[in-house]
matplotlib code that plots the C-alpha trace (Angstrom):
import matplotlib.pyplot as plt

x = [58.1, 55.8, 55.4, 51.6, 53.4, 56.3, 53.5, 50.9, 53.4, 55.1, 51.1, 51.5, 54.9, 53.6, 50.7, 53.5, 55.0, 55.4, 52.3, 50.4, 48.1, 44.4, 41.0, 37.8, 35.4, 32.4, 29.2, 27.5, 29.3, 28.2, 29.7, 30.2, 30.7, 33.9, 35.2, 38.2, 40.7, 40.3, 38.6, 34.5, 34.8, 33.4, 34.0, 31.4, 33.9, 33.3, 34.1, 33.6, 36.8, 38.6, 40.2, 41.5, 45.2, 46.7, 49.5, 50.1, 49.9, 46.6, 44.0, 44.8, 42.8, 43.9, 42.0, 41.6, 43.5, 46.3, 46.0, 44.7, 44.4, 43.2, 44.2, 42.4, 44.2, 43.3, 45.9, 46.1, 46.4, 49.2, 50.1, 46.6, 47.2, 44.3, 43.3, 45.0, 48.0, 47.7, 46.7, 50.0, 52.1, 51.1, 50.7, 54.2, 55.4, 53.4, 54.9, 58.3, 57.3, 56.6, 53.1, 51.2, 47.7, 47.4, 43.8, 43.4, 40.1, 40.5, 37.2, 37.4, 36.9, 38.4, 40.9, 41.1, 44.6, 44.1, 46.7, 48.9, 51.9, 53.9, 50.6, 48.4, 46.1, 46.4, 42.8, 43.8, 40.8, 41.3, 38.5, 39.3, 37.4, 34.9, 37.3, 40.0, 42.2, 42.1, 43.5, 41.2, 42.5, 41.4, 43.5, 42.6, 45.4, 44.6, 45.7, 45.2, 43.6, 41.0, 40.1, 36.6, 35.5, 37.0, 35.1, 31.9, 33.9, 36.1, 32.6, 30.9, 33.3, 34.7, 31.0, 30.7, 34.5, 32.6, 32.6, 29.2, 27.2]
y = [-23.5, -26.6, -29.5, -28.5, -25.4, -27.6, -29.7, -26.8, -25.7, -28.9, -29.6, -25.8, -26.6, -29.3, -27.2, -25.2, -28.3, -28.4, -27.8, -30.7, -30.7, -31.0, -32.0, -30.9, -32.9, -33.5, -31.8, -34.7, -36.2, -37.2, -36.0, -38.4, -37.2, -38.7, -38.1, -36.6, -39.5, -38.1, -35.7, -34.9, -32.6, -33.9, -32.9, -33.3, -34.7, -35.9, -39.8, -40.4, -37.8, -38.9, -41.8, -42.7, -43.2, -45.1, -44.2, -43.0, -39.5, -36.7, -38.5, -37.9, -37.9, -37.8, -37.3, -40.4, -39.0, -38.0, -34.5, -32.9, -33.7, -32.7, -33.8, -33.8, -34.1, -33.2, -32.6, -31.6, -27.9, -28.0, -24.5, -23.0, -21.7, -19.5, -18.7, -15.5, -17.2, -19.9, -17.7, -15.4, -18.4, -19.9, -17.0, -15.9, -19.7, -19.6, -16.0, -17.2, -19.5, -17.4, -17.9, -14.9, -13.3, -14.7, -14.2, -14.8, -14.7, -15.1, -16.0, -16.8, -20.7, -20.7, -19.6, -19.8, -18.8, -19.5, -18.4, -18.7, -20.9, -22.4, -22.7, -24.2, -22.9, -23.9, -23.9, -24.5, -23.9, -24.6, -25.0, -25.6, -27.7, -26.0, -26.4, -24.9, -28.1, -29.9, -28.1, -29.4, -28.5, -29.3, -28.3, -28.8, -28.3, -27.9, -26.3, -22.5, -22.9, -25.1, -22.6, -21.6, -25.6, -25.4, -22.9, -24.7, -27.6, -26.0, -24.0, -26.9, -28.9, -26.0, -25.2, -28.2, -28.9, -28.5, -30.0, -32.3, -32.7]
z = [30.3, 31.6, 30.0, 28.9, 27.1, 25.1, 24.2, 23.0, 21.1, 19.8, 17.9, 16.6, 15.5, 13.4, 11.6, 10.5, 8.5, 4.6, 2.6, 0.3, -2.0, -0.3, -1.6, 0.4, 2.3, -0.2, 0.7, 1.6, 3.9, 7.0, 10.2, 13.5, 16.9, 18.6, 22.4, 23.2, 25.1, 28.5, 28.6, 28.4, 25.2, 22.4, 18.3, 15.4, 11.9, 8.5, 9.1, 5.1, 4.8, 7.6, 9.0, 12.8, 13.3, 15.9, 18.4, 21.6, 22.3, 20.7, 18.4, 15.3, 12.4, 8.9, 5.6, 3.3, 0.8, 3.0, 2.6, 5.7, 9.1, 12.8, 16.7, 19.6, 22.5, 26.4, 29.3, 32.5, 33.3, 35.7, 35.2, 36.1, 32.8, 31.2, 28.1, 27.5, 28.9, 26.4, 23.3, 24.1, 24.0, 21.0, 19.1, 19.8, 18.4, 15.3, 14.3, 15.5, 13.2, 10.1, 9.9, 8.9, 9.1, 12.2, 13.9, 16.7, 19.5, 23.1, 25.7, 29.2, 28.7, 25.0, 22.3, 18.5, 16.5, 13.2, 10.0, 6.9, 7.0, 3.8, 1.8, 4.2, 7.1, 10.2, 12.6, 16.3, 18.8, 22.5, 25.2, 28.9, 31.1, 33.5, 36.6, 34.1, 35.7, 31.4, 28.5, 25.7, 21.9, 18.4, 15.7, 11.8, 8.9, 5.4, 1.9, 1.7, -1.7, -0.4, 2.2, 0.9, 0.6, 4.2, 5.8, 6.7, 8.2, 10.2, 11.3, 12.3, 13.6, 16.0, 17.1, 17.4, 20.1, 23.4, 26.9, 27.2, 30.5]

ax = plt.figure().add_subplot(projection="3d")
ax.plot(x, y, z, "-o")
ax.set_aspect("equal")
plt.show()
């Protein structure tokens, strides 16, 4: 297992912690776009909802209220590793795991595994870079019984998770 793999699904491993209690960004928030360190992919956010903490290691982003969070975080692909590679991998933690009703959508440049894990739902989305030589990933926690105030966040902001020219 590479380094990139441990560390895919060390972030997973982390969605997967115990659940809190979450309160949904308001409607009216307004949304910021922010780079991801090191890379050229870029996410759309709720800044009013979220704050930036420091630290080495994946941007992390955690709601004002403590309740929810998301990381960024590009690295090399030293494996080559595709998609399917990737999705297989990650999937097979999360289950390990005990996460259920996991979905899960696989494209040539992207992945998305998203399920049910201890009360919360865990979003994780991963784009590669055009040369497929970064491993780009955005993943977005939150309480299972906010999920419908959820949806049209994690919509927008994983449209939104995209390399820029």
């Amino acid at each position: 297992m590479t380094a990139l793999t441990r560390r895919t699904l060390a972030l997973l491993a982390f969605a997967l912690a115990a659940p809190q209690a979450h309160a949904a960004p308001r409607a009216d928030t307004a949304f910021e776009t922010v780079r991801v360190p090191g890379s050229p992919v870029t996410i759309d956010y709720p800044a009013g909802h979220y704050s930036r903490q420091g630290g080495d290691g994946p941007a992390r982003f955690v709601a004002k209220d403590g309740a929810s969070e998301f990381t960024l975080e590009s690295r090399p692909n030293t494996g080559g590793w595709t998609t399917r590679e990737l999705a297989e991998a990650a999937g097979d933690h999360v289950a390990a795991k005990g996460a259920r009703g996991i979905y899960r959508r696989v494209a040539d440049d992207w992945l998305v595994l998203s399920g049910l894990h201890k009360g919360k739902v865990f979003y994780y989305k991963v784009v590669l870079s055009e040369a497929r030589t970064r491993v780009n990933t955005f993943q977005l926690d939150y309480s299972q019984s906010e999920r419908k105030a959820y949806g049209p966040l994690v919509a927008r902001m994983s449209r939104s998770f995209q390399p820029v020219p």
